[in-house]
N, C-alpha and C positions, 0 to 999 in steps of 0.2 A: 759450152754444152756440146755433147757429141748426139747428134742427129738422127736417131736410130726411127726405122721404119715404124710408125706410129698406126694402132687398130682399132680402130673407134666400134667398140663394143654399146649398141641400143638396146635397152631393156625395158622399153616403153611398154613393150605388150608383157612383160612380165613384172620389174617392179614398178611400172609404173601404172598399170591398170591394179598393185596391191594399195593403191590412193582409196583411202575410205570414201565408202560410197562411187567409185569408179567402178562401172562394167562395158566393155566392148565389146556391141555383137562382132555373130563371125568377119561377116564381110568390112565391118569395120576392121578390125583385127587381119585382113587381108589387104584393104587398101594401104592400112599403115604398113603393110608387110613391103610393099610394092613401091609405096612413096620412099622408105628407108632404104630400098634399095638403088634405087632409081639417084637417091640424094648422094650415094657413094660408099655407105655403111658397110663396112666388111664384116661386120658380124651381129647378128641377130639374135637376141635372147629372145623365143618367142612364145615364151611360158612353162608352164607344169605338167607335165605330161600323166602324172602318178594321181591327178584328180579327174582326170577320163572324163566322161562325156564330153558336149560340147570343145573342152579345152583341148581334149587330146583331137577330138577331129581335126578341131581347129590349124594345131598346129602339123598334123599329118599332110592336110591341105598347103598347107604355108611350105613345106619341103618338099612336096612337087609341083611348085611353081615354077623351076628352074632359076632361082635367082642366083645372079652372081656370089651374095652376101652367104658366108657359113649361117648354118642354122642349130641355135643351139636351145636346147631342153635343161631347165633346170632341176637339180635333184638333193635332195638329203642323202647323206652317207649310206646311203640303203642300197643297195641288190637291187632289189624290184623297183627300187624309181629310175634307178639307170638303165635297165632294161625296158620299161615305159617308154625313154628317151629315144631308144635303141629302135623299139617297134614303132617309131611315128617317122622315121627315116631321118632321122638330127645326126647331119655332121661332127656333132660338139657336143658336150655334157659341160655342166657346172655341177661339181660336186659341193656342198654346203656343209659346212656343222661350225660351231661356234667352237671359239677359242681363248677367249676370254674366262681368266677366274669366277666371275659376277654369273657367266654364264653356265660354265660348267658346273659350277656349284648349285646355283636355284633353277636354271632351265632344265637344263640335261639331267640335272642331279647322279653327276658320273664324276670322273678322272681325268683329267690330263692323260694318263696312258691308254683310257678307254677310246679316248678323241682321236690317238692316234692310230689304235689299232684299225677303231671303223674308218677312218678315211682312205687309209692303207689298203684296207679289204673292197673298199669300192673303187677306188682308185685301179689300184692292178685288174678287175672285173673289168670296167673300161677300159682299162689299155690292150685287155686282151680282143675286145670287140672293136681294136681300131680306128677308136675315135679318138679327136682332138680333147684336152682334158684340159677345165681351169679347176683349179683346187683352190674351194672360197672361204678365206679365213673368216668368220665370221664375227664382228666386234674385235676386228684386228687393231684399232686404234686404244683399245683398254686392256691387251694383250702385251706378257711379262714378254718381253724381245727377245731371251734365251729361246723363251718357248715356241715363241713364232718362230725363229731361227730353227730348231729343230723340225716344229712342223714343214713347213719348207722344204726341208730338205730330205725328210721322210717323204714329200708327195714329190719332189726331183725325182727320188733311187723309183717309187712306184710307178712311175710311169706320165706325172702330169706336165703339162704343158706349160703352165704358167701358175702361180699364186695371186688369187683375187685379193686382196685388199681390202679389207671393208673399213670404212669409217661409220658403222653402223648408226652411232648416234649423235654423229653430228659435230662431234669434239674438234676435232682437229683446227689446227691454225698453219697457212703459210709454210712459216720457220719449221714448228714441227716435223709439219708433212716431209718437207725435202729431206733435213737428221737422218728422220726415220726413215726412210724406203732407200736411201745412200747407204745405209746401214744393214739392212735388211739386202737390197741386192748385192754387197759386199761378200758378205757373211754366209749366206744362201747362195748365189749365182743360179738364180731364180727369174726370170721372165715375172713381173709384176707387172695386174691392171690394179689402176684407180679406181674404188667403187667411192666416193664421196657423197654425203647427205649434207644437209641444208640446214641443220638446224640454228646455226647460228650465222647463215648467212655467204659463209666461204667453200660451198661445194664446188664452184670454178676455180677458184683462186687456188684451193686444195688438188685440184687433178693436174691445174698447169705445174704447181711446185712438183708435184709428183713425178711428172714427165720430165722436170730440170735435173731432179734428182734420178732418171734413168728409166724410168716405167716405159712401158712399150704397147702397152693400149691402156685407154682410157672407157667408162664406163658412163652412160649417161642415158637421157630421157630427153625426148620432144618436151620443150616448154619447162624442163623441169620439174617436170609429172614425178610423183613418188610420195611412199608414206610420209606423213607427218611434217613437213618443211619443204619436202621432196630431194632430190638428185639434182647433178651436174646436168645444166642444160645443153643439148648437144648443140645447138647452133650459138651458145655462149662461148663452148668449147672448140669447134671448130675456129668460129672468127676470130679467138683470142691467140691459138694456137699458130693463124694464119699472118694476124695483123702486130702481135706482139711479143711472139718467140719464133716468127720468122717461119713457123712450119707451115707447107701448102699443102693439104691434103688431096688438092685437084677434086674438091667436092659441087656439085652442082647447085650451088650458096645462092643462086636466083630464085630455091625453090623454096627456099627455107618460109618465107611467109604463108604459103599455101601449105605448106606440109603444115605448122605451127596452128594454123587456123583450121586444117580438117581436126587434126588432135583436142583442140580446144573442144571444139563441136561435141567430139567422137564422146570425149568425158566428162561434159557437161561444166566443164572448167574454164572459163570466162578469160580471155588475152587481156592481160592488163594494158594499157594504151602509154606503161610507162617500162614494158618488157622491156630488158635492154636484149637489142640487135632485131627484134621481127616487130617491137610495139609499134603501133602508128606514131607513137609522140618522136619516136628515135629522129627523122629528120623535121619534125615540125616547128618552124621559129617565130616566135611571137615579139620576143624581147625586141627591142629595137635595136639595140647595139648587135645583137645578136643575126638579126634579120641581116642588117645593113651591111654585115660582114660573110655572110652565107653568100648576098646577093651578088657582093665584089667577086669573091672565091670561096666556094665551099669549103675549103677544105682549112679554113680560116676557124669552123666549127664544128665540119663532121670529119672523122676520122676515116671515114670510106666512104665510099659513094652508095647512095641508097640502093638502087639499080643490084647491086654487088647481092642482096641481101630479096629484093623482089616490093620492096618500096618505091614512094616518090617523095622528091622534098616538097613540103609543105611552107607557105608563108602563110600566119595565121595571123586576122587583123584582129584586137584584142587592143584592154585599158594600158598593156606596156608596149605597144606598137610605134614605131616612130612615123616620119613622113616618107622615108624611102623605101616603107611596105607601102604604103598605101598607093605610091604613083606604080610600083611593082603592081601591086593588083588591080590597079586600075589598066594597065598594060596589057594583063592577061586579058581584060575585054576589048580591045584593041583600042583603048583611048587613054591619047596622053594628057594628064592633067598638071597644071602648072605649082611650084611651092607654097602661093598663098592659097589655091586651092585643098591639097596635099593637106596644110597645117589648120583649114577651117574643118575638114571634115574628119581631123583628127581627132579636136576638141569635141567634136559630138560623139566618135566611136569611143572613146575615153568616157565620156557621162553615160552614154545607152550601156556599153558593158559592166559599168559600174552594176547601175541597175538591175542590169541580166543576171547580173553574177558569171560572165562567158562567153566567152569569143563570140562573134560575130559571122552569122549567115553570110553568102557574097550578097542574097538577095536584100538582107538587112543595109548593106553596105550601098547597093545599088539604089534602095529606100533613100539613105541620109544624103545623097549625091541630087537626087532629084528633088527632094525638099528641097535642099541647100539653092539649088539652080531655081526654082519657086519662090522662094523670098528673098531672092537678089533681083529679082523682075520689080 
């Protein structure tokens, strides 16, 4: 794989506040502006400018923050949305229109040659006003490849900077993904971002193939936030990028669970505790085998170190716990306790969590330790 500077494009404040039922006030919508940058993002989608009030203050505020991160406005092939963009101070435009048959035929209800005239006309508009351009295929994934191929390189000759990628609704697989965008950056000599959805599951899986096969930034969301299944999540994308195609973004990956947790808050959207990379369950080990080998060396079970991510590992004493968590967590209160101890007070956190249905309090634990020492008198 050739190694190409990779640009983590976040669209949390824009497709990912388009989450049904998701609103961020402004200052919300400013802390995330601030936490994204702060996290390493080089570029920020930071919403619609062409729906004004609140949204366009919003983001006129977001572009004189001074952040390092590009600020980009999203727009439909339109004139007057890229000059919305233009008047909020956005370094960047996304110009949008579908490209799909399904679409141009029942959405647009237009042409193939209509699609390309309007992106053409907004496209050159933007290039003339000196901004950065992503030109966004929309429903690029159910798009005849001649025709994205053309589009392409129609929005190359106009002036755009890159082709967005859309996996609109979700379809894409792995294998696919790579074919296609190998094919596509061949064919085109086009600067491609991943925009990947969720709906079946491989929005990560779908932007790392993408990057193998040549893309040069990637698209994503805090948490995963986005319509319907949602988006690639950025600290999926990040760690995967880091930990298993070798790319280091030199991103501030400590921060990631705080960032992950204001977002949750911000959209009323609940951190599952089995998130992979920021959940609490990520380092937490119950299993005994499991534990026993965490406890030798971590790295027996975790793939990185929690720390790396803004966690802690957890030993959790629970019905599948052995004796080498328990004298472990007996340790943590500064008392060693011996194996036939260890194995009596197993057999009762084995029965009590039965009961519970659930791990075990310390103070639950610290309860059966002092029964236990009560009826051996």
């Amino acid at each position: 794989m050739v190694k190409k500077h990779l640009t983590i494009v976040d669209t949390t404040l824009r497709d990912g506040e388009q989450t049904a039922g998701v609103v961020f006030s402004n200052q919300e919508k400013l802390m995330i502006a601030r936490m994204l940058d702060d996290l390493g993002v080089q570029q920020i989608e930071a919403g619609i400018p062409v729906m004004g009030g609140d949204e366009q203050r919003v983001i006129k505020e977001i572009a004189k923050l001074g952040l390092n991160a590009s600020i980009m406005g999203w727009n439909r092939a339109v004139i007057k949305d890229i000059q919305k963009s233009l008047d909020c101070g956005c370094d960047a435009v996304a110009i949008s229109i579908s490209t799909s048959d399904i679409h141009i035929e029942h959405k647009l209800r237009t042409t193939r040659e209509d699609v390309l005239e309007r992106m053409i006309k907004a496209t050159e508009f933007a290039k003339q006003n000196g901004v950065y351009i992503s030109v966004n295929a929309e429903d690029a994934s159910r798009t005849d490849m001649d025709f994205l191929v053309q589009f392409a390189r129609e929005a190359k000759k106009a002036g755009a900077d890159r082709l967005r990628y859309c996996d609109t609704v979700g379809i894409l697989d792995p294998f696919t993904t790579y074919d296609r965008i190998t094919e596509l950056i061949k064919r085109a000599e086009i600067d491609v971002e991943m925009h990947t959805h969720n709906d079946f599951g491989m929005a990560t899986a779908n932007a790392l193939a993408g990057v193998k096969a040549g893309a040069t930034h990637v698209g994503v969301t805090v948490n995963g936030l986005g319509e319907r299944a949602g988006n690639a999540a950025l600290e999926e994308v990040v760690m995967a990028l880091k930990h298993l195609l070798g790319i280091d973004l030199n991103f501030a990956t400590k921060r990631f669970v705080e960032v992950s947790e204001f977002v949750a808050r911000a959209s009323g959207r609940q951190l599952p505790v089995w998130k992979a990379i920021v959940g609490s369950n990520m380092f937490a080990h119950e299993s005994g085998i499991h534990a026993d080998g965490a406890l030798k060396n971590p790295l027996t079970y975790e793939v990185f170190q929690p720390e790396e991510v803004g966690l802690e590992r957890q030993i959790v004493i629970g019905k599948h716990s052995g004796t080498a968590s328990i004298k472990a967590k007996f340790r943590e209160y500064g008392k060693e306790i011996d194996n036939d101890e260890a194995a009596e007070i197993l057999k009762r956190v084995r029965a009590l969590s039965v009961d519970m249905k659930r791990s075990l309090f310390d103070k639950e634990l610290v309860y059966i330790y002092n029964e236990m020492k009560r009826q051996q008198k």
